[in-house]
VEXFI-427441 format. One record per residue (C-alpha): residue number from 1; residue in three letters; x, y, z. Coordinates in nm, 2 decimals. Example, Ala and Ser with C-alpha at 12.3 -4.5 7.8 and 13.67 -1.06 7.14 Angstrom:
{1,'ala',{1.23,-0.45,0.78}}
{2,'ser',{1.37,-0.11,0.71}}
This chain:
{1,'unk',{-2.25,-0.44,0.14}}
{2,'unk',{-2.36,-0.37,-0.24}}
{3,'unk',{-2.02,-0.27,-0.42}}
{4,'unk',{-2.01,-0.28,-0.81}}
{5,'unk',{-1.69,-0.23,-0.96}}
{6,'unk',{-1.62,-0.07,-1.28}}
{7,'unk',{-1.30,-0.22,-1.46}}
{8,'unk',{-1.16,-0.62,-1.49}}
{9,'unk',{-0.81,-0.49,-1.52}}
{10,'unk',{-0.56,-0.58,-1.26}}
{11,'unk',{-0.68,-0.31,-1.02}}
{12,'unk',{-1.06,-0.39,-1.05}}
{13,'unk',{-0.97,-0.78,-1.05}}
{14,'unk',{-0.77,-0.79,-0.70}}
{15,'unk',{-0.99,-0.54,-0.53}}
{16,'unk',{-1.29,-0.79,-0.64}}
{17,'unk',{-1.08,-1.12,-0.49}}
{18,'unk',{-1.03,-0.90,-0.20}}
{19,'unk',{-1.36,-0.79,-0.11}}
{20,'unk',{-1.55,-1.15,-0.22}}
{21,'unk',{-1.39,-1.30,0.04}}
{22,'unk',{-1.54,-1.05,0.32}}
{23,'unk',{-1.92,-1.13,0.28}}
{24,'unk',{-1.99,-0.87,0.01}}
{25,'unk',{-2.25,-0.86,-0.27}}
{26,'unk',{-1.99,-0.79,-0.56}}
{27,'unk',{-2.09,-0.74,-0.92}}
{28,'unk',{-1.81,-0.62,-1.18}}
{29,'unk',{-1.84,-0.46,-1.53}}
{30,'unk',{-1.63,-0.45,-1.83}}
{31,'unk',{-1.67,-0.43,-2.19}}
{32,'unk',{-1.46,-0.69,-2.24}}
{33,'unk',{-1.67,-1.02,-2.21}}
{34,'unk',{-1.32,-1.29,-2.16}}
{35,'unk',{-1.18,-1.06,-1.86}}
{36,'unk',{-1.55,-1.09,-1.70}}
{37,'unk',{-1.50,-1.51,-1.78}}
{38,'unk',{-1.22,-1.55,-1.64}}
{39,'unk',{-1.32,-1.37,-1.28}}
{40,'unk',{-1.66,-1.55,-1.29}}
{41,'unk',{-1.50,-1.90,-1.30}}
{42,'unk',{-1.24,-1.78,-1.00}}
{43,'unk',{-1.49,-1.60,-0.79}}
{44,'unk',{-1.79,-1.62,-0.64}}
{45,'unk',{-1.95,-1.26,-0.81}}
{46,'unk',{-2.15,-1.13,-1.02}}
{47,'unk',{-2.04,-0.97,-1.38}}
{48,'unk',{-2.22,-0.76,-1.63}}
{49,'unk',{-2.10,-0.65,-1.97}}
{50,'unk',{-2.07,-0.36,-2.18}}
{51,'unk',{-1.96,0.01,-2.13}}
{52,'unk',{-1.92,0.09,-1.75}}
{53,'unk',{-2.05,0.44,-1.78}}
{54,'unk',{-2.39,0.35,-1.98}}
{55,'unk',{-2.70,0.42,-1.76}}
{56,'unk',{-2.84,0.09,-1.84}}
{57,'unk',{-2.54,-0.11,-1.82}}
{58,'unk',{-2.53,0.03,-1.48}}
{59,'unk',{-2.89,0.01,-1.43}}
{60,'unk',{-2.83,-0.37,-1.55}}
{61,'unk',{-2.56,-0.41,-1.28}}
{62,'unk',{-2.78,-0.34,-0.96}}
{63,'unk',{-2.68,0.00,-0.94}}
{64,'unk',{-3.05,0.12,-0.80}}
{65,'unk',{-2.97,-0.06,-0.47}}
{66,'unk',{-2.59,-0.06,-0.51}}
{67,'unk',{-2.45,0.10,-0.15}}
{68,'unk',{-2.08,0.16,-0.36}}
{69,'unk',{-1.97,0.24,-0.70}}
{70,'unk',{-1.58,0.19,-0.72}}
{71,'unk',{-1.49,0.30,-1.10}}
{72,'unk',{-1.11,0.13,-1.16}}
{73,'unk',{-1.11,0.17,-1.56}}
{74,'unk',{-0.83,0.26,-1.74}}
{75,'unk',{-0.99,0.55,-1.86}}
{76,'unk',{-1.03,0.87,-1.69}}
{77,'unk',{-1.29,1.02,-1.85}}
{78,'unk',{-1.55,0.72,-1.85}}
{79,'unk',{-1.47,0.68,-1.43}}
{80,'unk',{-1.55,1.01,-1.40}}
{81,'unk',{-1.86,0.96,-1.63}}
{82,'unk',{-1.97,0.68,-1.44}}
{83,'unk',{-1.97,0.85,-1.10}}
{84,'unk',{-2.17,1.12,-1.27}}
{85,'unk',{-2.44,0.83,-1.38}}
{86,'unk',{-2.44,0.69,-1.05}}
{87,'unk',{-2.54,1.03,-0.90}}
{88,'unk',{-2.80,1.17,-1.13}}
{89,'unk',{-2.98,0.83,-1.18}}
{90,'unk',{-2.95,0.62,-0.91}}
{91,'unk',{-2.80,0.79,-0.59}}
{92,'unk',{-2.55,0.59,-0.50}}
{93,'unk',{-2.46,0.69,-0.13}}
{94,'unk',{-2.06,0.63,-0.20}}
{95,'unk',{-1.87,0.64,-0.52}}
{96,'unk',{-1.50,0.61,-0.54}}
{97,'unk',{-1.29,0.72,-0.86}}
{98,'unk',{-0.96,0.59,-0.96}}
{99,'unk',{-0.78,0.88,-1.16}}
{100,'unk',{-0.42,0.87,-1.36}}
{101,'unk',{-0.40,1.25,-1.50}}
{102,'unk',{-0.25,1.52,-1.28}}
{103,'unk',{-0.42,1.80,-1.41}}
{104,'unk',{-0.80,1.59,-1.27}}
{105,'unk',{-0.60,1.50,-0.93}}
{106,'unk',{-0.49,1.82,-0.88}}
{107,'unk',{-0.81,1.98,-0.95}}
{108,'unk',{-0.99,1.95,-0.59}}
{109,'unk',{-1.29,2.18,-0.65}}
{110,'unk',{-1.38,1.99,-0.96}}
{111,'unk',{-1.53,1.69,-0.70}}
{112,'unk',{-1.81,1.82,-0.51}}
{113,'unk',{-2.21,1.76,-0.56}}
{114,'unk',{-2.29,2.05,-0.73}}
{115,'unk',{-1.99,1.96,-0.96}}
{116,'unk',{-1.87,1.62,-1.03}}
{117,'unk',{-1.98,1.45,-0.76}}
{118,'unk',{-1.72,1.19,-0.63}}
{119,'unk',{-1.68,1.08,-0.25}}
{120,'unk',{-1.27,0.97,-0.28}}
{121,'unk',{-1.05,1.01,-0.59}}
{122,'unk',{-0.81,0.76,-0.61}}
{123,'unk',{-0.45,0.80,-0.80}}
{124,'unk',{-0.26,0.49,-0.80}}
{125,'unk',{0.04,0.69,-0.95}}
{126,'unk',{0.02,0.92,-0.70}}
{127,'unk',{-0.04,0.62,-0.43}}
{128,'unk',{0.26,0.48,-0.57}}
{129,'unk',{0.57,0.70,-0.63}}
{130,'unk',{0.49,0.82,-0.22}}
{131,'unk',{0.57,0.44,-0.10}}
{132,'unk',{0.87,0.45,-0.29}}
{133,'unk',{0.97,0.76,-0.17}}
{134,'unk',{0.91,0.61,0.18}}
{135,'unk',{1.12,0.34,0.09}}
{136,'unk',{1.39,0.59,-0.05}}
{137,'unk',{1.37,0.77,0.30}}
{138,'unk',{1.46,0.45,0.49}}
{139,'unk',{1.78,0.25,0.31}}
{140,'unk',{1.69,-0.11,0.38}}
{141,'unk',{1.34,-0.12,0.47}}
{142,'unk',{1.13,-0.39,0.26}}
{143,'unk',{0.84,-0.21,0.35}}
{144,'unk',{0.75,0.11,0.50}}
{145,'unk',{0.35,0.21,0.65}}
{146,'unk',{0.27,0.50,0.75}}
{147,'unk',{0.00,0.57,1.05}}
{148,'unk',{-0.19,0.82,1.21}}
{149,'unk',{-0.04,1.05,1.01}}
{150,'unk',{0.27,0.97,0.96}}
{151,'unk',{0.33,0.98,1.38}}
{152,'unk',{0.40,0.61,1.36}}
{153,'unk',{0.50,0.42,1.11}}
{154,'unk',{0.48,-0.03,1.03}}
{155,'unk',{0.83,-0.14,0.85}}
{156,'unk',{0.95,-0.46,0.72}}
{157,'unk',{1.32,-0.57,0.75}}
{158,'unk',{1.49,-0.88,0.66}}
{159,'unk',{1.68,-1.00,0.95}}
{160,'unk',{2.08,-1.00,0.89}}
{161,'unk',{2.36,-1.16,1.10}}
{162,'unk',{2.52,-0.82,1.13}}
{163,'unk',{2.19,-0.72,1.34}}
{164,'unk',{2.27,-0.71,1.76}}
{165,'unk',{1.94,-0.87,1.77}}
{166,'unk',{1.99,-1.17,1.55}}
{167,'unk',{1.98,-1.53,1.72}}
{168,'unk',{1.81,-1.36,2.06}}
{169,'unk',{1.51,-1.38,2.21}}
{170,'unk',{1.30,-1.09,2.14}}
{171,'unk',{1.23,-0.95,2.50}}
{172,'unk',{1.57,-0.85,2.53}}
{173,'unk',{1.55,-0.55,2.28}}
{174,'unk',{1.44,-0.34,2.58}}
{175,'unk',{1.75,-0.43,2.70}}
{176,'unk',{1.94,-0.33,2.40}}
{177,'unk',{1.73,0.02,2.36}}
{178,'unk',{1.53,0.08,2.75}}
{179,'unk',{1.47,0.46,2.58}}
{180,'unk',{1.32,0.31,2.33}}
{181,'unk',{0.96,0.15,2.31}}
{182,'unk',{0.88,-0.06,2.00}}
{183,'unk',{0.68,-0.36,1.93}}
{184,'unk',{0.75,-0.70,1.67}}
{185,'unk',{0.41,-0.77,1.50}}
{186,'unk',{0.51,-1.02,1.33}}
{187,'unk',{0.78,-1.23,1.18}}
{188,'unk',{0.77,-1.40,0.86}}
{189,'unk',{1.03,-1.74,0.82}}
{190,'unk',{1.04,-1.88,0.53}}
{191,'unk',{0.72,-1.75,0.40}}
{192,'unk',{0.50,-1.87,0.71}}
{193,'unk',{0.40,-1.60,0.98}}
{194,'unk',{0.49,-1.69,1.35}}
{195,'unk',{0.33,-1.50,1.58}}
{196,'unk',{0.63,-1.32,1.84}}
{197,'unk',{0.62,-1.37,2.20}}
{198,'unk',{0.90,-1.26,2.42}}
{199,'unk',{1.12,-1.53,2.40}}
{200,'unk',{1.07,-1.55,2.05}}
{201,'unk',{1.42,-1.59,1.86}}
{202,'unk',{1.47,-1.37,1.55}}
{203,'unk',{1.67,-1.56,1.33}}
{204,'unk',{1.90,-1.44,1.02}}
{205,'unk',{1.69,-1.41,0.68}}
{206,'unk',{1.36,-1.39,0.86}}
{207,'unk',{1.10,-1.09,0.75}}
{208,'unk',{1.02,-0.91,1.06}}
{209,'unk',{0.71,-0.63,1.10}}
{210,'unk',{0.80,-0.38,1.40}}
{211,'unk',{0.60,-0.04,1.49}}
{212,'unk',{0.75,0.21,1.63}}
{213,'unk',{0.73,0.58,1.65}}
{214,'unk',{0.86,0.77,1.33}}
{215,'unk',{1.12,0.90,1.48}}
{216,'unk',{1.25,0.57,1.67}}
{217,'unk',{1.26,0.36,1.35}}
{218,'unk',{1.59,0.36,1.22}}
{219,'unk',{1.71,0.30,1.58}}
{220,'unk',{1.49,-0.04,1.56}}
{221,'unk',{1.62,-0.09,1.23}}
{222,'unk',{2.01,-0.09,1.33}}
{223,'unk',{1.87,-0.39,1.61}}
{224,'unk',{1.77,-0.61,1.31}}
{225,'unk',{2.02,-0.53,1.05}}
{226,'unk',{2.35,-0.37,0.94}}
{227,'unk',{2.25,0.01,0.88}}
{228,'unk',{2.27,0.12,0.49}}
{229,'unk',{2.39,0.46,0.44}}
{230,'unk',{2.15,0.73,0.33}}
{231,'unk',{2.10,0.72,-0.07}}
{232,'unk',{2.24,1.01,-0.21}}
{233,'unk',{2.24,0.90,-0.59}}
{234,'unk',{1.94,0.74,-0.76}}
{235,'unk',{1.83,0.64,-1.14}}
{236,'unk',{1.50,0.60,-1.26}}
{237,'unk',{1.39,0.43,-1.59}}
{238,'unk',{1.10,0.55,-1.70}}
{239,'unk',{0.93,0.90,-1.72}}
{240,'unk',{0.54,0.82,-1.71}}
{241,'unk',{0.31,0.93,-1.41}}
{242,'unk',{0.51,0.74,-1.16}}
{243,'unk',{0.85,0.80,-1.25}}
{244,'unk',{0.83,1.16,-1.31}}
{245,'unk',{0.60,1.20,-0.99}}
{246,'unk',{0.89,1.04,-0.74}}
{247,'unk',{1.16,1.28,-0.93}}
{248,'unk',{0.96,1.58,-0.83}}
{249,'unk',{0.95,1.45,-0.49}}
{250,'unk',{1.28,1.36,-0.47}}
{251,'unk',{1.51,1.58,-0.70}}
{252,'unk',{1.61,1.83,-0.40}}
{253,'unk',{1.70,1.51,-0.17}}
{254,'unk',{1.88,1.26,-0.43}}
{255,'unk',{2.15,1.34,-0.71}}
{256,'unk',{1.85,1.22,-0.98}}
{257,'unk',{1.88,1.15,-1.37}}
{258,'unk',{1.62,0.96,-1.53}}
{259,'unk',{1.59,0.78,-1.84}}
{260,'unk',{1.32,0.83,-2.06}}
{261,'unk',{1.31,0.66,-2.43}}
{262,'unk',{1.05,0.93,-2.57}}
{263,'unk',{1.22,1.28,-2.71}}
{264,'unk',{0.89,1.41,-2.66}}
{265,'unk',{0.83,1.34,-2.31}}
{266,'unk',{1.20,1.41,-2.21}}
{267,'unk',{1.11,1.74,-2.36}}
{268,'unk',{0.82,1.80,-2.11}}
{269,'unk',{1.02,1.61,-1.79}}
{270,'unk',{1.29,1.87,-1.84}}
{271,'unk',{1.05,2.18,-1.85}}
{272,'unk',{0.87,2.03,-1.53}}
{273,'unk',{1.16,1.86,-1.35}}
{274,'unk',{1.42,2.16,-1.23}}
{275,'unk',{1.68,1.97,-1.06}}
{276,'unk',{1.67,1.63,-1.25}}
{277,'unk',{1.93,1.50,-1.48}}
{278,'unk',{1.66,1.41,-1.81}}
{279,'unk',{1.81,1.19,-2.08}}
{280,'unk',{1.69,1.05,-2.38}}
{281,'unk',{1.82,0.68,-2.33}}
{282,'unk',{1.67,0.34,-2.31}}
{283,'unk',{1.79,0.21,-1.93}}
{284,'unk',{1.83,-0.15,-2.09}}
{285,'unk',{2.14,-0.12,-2.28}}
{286,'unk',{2.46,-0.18,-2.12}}
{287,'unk',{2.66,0.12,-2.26}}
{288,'unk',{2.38,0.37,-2.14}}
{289,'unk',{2.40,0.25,-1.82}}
{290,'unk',{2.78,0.23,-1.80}}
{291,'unk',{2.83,0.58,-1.92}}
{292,'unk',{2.56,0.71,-1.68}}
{293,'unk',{2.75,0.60,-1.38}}
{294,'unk',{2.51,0.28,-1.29}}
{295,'unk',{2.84,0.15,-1.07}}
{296,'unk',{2.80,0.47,-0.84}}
{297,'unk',{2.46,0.47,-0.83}}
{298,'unk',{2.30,0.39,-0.48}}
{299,'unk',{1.97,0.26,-0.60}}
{300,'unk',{1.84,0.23,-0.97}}
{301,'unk',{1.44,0.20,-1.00}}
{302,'unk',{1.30,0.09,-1.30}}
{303,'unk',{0.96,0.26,-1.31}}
{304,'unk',{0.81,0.16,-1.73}}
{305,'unk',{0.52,0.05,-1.77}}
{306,'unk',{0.66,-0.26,-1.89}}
{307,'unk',{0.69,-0.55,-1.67}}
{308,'unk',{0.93,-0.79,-1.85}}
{309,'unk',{1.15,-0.44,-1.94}}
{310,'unk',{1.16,-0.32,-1.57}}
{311,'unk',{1.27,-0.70,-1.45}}
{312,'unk',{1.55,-0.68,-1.79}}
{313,'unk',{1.70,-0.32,-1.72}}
{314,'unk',{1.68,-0.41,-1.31}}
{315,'unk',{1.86,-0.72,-1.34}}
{316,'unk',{2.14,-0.54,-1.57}}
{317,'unk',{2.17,-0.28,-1.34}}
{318,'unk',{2.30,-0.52,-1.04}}
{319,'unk',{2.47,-0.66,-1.24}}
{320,'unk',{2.65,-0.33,-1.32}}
{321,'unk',{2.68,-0.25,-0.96}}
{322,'unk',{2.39,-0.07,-0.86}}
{323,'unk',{2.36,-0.08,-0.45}}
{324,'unk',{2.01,-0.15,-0.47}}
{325,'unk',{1.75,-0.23,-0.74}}
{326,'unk',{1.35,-0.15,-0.69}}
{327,'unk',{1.10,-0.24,-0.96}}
{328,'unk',{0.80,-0.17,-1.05}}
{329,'unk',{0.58,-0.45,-1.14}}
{330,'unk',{0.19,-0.50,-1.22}}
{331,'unk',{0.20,-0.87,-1.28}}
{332,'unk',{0.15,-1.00,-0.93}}
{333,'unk',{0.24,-1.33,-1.03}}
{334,'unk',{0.56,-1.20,-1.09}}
{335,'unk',{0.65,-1.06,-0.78}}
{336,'unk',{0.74,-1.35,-0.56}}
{337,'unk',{0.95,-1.47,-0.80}}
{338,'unk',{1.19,-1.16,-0.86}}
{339,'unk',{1.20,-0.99,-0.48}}
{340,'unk',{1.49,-1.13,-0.28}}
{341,'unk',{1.74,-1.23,-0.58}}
{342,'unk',{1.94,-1.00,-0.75}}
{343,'unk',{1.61,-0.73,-0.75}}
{344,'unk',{1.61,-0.60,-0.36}}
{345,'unk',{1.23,-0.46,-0.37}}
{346,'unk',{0.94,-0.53,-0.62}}
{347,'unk',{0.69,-0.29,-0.56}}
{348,'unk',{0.33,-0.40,-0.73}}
{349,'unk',{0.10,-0.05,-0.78}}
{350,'unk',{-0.18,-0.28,-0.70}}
{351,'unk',{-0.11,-0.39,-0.40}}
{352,'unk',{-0.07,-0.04,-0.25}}
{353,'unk',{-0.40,0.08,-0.44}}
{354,'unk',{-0.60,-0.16,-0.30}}
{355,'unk',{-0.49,-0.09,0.07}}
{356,'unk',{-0.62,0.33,-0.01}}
{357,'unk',{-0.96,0.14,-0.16}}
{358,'unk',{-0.99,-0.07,0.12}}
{359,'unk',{-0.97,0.23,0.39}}
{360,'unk',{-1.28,0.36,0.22}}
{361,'unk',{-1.44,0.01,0.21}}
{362,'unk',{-1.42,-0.13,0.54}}
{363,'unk',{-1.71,-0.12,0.77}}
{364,'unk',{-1.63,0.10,1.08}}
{365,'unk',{-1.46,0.39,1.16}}
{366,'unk',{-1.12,0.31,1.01}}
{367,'unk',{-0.86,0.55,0.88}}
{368,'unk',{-0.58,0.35,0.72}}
{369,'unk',{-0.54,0.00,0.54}}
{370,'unk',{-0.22,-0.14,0.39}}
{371,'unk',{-0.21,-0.43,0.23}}
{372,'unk',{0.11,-0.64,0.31}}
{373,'unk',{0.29,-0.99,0.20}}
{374,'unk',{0.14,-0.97,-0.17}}
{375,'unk',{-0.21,-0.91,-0.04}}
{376,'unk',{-0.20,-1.18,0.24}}
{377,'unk',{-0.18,-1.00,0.56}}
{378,'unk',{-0.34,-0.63,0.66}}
{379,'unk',{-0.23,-0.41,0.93}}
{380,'unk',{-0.56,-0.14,0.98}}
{381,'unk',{-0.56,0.17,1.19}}
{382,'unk',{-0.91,0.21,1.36}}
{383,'unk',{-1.09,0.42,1.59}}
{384,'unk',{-1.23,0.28,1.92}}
{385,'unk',{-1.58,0.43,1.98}}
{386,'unk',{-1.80,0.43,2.31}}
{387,'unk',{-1.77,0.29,2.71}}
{388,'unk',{-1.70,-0.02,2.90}}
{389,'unk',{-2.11,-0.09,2.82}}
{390,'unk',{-2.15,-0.04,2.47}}
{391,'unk',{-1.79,-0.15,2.33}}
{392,'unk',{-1.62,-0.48,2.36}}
{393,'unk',{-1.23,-0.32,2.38}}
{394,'unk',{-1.29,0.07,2.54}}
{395,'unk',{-1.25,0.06,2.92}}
{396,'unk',{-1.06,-0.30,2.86}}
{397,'unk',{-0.67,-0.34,2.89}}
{398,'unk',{-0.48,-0.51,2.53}}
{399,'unk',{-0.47,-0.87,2.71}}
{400,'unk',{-0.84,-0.89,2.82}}
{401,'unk',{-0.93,-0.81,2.47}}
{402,'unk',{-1.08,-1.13,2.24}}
{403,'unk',{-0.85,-1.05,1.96}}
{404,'unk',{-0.90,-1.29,1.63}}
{405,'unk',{-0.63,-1.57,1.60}}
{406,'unk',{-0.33,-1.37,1.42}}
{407,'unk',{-0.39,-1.07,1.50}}
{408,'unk',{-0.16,-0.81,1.76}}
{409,'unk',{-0.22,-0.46,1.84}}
{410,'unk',{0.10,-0.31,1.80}}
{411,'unk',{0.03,0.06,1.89}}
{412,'unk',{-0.23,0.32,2.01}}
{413,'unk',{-0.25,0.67,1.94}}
{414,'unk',{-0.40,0.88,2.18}}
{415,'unk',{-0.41,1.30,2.11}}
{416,'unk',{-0.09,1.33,2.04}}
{417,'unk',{0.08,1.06,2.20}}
{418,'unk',{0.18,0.73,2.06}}
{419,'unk',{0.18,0.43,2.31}}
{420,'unk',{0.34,0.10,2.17}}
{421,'unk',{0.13,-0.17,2.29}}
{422,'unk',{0.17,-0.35,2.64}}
{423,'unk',{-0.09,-0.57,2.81}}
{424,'unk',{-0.19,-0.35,3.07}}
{425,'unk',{-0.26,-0.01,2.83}}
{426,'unk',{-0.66,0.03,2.88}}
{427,'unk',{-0.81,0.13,2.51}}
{428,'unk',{-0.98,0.46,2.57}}
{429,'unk',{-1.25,0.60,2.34}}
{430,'unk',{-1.13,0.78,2.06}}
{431,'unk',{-0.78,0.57,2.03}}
{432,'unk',{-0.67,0.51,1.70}}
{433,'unk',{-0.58,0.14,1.75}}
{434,'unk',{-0.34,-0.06,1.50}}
{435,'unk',{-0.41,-0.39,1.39}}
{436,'unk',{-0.13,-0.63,1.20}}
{437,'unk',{-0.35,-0.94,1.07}}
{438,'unk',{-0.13,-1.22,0.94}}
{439,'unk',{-0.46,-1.37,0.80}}
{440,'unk',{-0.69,-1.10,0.63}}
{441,'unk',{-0.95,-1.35,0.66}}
{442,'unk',{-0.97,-1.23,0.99}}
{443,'unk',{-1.09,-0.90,0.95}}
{444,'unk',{-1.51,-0.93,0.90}}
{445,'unk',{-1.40,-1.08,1.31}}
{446,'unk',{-1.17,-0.71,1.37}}
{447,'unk',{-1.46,-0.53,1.23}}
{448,'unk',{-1.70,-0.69,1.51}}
{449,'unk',{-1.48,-0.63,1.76}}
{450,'unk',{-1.46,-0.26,1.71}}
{451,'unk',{-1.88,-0.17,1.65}}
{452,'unk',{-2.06,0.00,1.90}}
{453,'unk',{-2.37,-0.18,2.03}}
{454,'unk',{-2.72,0.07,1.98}}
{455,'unk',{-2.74,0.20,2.29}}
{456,'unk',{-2.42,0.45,2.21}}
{457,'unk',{-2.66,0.60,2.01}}
């Protein structure tokens, strides 16, 4: 496939390492010549400088045969530009729009073709402050993914010797829950992926992926773990897109105050946000955060837009007593090296950007992508299409199935019904089967798998 992708900034630059490695005809432009240097010498791509939304820096780019336009600037207005460009010059069949102002997202009828004609608008902030909320919803989950609309859901817990499971083989959680049907995908020790079989010992600190219902989850989770108390008081640091978008999700649920260090945009937070506590502070001095109650606080969430500030305020706040600290942070390189000390959960925007991108990117008919372990593994939600003649998994049960190395199906939804994957389960057409890939490098092999041969049509 043809993509070009508008923007070098983080967003643009991990969604072009992402999809070079899958056999795609990538070309990337940016005004900025050293950002376009610096990918070229990493990846194998192609760049083009100057302004994104110019007709003949486009032109320049390959747009004429270009099968996807994905516009990832930092500016609104030259995305939506672009898109614009793409349609009235060239045609592009599929153009995809990353947008950070509410009043564009939440103006629908302003993407159409006789309007502005965009296929999918993307709003990382949006994207964002949900999976937070997710993670809000479920107190000790290191990750939460949602499936088939919400129906079924992929979660990451770190193993803990309090957990009835701990130091036992796997196969006897059935024994431990028989009303209960779940499934490991996989178990991360010590930062190397081991693929679960029954006997299969979960052991204390390891990272382990399980799929469940939605509504079985937190039973799965008490199996694993100690089970943390709802939250019931949170702070936030930081009143931009994300920080004031999770407090309007959240206010009714949570006892909420956020910080903001702008008097102007406190003024607007507290005209928007009706049951949130707004104060002018700056989250990383110590007295602020002693006389706003950090010690009672059951998670603090530093949401700026300032990497080294979030990590400063998040580490204060444990310090303080906070129960849990989340923090947002853009540098991926940073990641790895905060999560698991005194900062429970570093959430990157990227990373869960690029799993909505990749949905829209993948070839086949596939509804849901997330991204997981810093970009390194996938779980995918896809829909099995045709018969026992033209498909190579409809008509066949989960253990005749050539599945890539690394890869489990942990569940299939079917109508209504959510069946957790055994062996003998036959894949019927129109399943929406889901995939956890320890190695994403698998997935050009996942994709195979699931294409229907010509004579289904």
């Amino acid at each position: 496939m043809k993509i070009i992708i508008l923007g070098a900034n983080k967003v643009g630059a991990s969604l072009a390492e992402n999809l070079a490695k899958e056999d795609n005809d990538i070309t990337v432009v940016d005004s900025n010549e050293v950002l376009l240097r610096e990918l070229k010498d990493r990846l194998d791509i192609g760049t083009s400088q100057g302004q994104p939304s110019f007709p003949d820096v486009l032109a320049n780019a390959g747009a004429k045969d270009a099968d996807m336009l994905i516009a990832v600037t930092d500016s609104d207005e030259i995305n939506l530009v672009a898109c614009q460009v793409a349609f009235s010059l060239f045609r592009t069949p599929k153009k995809i729009c990353r947008l950070r102002a509410n009043s564009y997202v939440n103006s629908p009828k302003l993407f159409s073709p006789e309007a502005i004609p965009i296929d999918v608008v993307i709003s990382p902030e949006e994207i964002a402050s949900h999976y937070i909320k997710s993670l809000l919803e479920l107190p000790g989950a290191l990750q939460v993914m949602d499936f088939a609309e919400g129906r079924v859901q992929l979660v990451a817990v770190q193993a803990e010797h309090e957990g009835p499971l701990i130091n036992q083989e796997i196969k006897t959680l059935r024994e431990h829950m028989p009303n209960v049907d779940t499934r490991v995908a996989a178990i991360f020790r010590q930062n190397r992926p081991i693929m679960p079989q029954g006997n299969t010992i979960i052991e204390r600190d390891d990272e382990v992926f399980f799929i469940a219902a939605k509504e079985n989850i937190r039973s799965v989770m008490s199996e694993m773990r100690k089970v943390d108390k709802p939250y019931k008081r949170i702070i936030i640091a930081g009143g931009g897109n994300i920080g004031s978008r999770l407090a309007a999700a959240v206010e009714k649920q949570y006892r909420t105050k956020l910080l903001e260090i702008n008097p102007e945009r406190c003024e607007a937070l507290a005209e928007s946000l009706q049951h949130t506590t707004i104060l002018h502070a700056d989250a990383s001095h110590r007295d602020v955060l002693l006389e706003e109650g950090i010690d009672s606080a059951d998670v603090f969430l530093a949401l700026t837009n300032n990497d080294e500030a979030n990590i400063m305020s998040s580490l204060l706040a444990k310090r303080l007593g906070a129960g849990k600290v989340m923090t947002l942070i853009a540098n991926p390189a940073y990641v790895d090296l905060v999560q698991g000390g005194e900062i429970d959960i570093a959430i990157s925007p990227q990373q869960a950007t690029i799993g909505s991108l990749l949905t829209h990117v993948r070839r086949g008919d596939i509804v849901n992508v997330h991204s997981l372990r810093r970009g390194a593994a996938e779980a995918i939600e896809v829909i099995a299409h045709g018969d026992k003649s033209t498909s190579k998994v409809v008509g066949n049960a989960i253990e005749k199935i050539d599945l890539p190395e690394g890869t489990t199906i942990g569940a299939i939804v079917r109508d209504d019904k959510v069946l957790i994957a055994h062996d003998d389960i036959v894949i019927q057409t129109d399943d929406h089967v889901i995939l956890f890939l320890v190695d994403k490098r698998k997935i050009p092999e996942v994709e195979a798998l699931f294409q229907v041969s010509f004579t289904f049509f």
